[in-house]
C-alpha atoms as an extended CHARMM CRD file, in Angstrom:
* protein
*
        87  EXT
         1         1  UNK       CA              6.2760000000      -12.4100000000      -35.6520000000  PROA      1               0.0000000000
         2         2  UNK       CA              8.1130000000       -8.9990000000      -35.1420000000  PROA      2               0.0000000000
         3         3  UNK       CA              4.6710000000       -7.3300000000      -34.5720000000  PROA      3               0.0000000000
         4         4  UNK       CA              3.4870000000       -9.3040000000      -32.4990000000  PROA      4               0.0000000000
         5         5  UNK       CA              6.5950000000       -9.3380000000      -30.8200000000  PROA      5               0.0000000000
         6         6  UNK       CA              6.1970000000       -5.5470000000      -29.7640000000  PROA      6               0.0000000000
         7         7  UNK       CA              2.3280000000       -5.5680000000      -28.8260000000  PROA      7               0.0000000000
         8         8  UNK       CA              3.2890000000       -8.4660000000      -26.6460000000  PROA      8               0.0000000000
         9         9  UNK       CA              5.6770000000       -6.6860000000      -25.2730000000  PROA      9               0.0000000000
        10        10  UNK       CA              3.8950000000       -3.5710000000      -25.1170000000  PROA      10              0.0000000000
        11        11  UNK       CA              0.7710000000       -5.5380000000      -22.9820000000  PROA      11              0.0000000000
        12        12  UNK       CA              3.8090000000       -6.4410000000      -20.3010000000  PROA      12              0.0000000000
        13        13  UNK       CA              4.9040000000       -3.4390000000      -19.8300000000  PROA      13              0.0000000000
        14        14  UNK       CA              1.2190000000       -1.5880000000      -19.2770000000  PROA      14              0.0000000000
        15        15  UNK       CA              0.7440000000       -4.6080000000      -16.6820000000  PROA      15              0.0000000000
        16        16  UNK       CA              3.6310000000       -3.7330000000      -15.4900000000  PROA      16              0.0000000000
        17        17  UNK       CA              3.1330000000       -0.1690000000      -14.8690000000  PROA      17              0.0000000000
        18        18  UNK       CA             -0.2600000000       -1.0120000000      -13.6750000000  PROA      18              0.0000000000
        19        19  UNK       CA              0.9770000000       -3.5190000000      -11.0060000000  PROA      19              0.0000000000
        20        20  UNK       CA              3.8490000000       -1.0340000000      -10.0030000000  PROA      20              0.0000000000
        21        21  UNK       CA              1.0570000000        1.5330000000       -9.3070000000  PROA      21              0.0000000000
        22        22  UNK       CA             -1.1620000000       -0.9620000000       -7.2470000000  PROA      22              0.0000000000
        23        23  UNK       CA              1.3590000000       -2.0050000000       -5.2020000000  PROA      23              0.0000000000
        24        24  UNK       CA              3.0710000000        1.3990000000       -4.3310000000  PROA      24              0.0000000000
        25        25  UNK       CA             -0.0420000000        2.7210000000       -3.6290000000  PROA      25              0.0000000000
        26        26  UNK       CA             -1.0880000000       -0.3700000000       -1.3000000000  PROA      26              0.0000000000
        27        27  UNK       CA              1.9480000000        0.0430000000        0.5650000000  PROA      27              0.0000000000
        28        28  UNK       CA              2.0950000000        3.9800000000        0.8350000000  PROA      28              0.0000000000
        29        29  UNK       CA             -1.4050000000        4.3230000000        2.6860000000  PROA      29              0.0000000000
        30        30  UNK       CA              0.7090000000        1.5530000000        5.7360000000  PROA      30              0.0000000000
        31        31  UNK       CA              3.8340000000        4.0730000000        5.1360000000  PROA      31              0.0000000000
        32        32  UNK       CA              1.7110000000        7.3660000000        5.9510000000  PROA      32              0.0000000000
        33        33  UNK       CA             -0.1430000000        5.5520000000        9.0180000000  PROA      33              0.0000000000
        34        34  UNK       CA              3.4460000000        3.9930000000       10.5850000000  PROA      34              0.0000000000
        35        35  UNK       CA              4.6850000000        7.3920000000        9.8460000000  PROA      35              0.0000000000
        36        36  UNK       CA              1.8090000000        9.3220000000       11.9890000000  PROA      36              0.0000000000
        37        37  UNK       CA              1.2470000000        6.7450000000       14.3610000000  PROA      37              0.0000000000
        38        38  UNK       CA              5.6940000000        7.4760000000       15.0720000000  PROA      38              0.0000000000
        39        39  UNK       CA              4.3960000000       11.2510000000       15.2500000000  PROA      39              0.0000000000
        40        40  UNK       CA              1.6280000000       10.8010000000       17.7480000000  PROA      40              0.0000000000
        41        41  UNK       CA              4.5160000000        8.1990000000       20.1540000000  PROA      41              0.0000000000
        42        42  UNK       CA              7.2530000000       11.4300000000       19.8690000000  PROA      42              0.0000000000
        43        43  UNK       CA              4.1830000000       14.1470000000       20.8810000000  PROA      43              0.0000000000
        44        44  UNK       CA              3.4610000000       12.0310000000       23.3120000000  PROA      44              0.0000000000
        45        45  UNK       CA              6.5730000000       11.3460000000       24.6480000000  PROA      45              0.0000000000
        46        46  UNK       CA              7.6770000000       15.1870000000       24.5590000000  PROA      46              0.0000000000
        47        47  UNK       CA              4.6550000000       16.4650000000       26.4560000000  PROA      47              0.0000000000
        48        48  UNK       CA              5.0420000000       13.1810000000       28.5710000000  PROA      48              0.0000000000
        49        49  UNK       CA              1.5510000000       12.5610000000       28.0310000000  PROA      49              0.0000000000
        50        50  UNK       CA              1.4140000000        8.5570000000       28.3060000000  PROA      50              0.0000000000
        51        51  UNK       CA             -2.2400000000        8.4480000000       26.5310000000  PROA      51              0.0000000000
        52        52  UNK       CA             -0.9720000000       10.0060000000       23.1660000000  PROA      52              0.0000000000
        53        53  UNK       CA              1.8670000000        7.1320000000       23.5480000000  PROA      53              0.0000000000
        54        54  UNK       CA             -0.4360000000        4.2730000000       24.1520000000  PROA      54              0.0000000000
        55        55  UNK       CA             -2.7410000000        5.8360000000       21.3040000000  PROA      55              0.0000000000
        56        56  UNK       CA              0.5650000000        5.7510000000       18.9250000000  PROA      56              0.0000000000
        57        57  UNK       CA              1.6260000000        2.3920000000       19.8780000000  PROA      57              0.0000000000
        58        58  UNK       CA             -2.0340000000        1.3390000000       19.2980000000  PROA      58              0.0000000000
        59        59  UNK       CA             -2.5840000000        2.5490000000       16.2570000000  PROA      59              0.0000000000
        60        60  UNK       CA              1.1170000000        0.9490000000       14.9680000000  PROA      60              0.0000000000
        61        61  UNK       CA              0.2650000000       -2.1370000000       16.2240000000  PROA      61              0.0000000000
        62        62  UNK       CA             -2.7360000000       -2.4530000000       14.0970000000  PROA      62              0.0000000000
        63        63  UNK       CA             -1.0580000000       -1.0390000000       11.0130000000  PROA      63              0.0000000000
        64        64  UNK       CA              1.7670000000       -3.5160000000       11.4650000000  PROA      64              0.0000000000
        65        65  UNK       CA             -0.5920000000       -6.7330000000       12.3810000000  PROA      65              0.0000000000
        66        66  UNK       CA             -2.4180000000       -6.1710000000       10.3110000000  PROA      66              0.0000000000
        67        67  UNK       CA             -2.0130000000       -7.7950000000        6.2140000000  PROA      67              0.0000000000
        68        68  UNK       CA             -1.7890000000       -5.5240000000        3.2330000000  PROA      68              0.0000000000
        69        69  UNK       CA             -3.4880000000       -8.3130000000        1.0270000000  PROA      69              0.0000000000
        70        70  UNK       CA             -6.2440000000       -8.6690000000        3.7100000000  PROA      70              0.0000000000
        71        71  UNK       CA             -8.5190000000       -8.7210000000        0.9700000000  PROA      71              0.0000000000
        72        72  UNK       CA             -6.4610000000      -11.0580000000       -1.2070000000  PROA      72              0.0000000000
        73        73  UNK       CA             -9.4370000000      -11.6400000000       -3.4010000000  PROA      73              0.0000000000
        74        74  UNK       CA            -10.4980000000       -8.2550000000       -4.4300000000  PROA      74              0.0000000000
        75        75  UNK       CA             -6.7960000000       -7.4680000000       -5.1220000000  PROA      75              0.0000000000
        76        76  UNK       CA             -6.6390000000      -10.5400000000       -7.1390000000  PROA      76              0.0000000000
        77        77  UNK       CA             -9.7280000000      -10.2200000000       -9.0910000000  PROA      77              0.0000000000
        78        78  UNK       CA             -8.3080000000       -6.1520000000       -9.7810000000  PROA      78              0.0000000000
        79        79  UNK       CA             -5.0920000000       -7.3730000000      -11.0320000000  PROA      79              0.0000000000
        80        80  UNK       CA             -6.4110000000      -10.3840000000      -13.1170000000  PROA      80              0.0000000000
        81        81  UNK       CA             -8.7900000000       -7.8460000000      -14.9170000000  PROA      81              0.0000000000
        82        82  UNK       CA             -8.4440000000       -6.6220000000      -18.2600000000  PROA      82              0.0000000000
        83        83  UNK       CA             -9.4450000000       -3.0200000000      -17.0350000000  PROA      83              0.0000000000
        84        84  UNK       CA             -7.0790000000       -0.3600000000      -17.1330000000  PROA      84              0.0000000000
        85        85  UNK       CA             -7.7970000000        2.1400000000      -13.8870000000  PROA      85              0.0000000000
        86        86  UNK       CA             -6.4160000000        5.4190000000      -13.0720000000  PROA      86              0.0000000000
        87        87  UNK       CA             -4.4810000000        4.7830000000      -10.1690000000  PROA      87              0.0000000000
């Protein structure tokens, strides 16, 4: 029971590690777009240059409307699998 005890436990925490990885990953790539969209608003706004605003507010708009799971199923199917990816 004890052994099976620690490779059951050793299966949750490599799931674990692999969800951790998918998700911080997912929501990074939104983090680095919010984060340069903000850039391309304060250019804009210190050259006064209301096109590189309306570009920034655009571009966070879509980032922000837009879902991380979008594509639910593919996300589902990659979490559900018994693959283990370098992420």
């Amino acid at each position: 029971i004890e052994s099976n005890e620690r490779i059951l436990c050793a299966q949750i925490k490599e799931k674990y590690k692999f969800y951790y990885s998918v998700f911080d990953r997912l929501f990074a790539e939104r983090e680095i777009g919010i984060y340069k969209s903000f850039e391309i608003i304060d250019r804009g706004i210190a050259q006064n240059n209301n096109d590189l605003i309306v570009s920034g507010l655009r571009s966070l708009g879509q980032i922000v409307a837009s879902s991380p799971f979008a594509n639910i199923d593919s996300l589902r199917n990659l979490l559900e699998s018994d693959h283990v990816i370098d992420i």
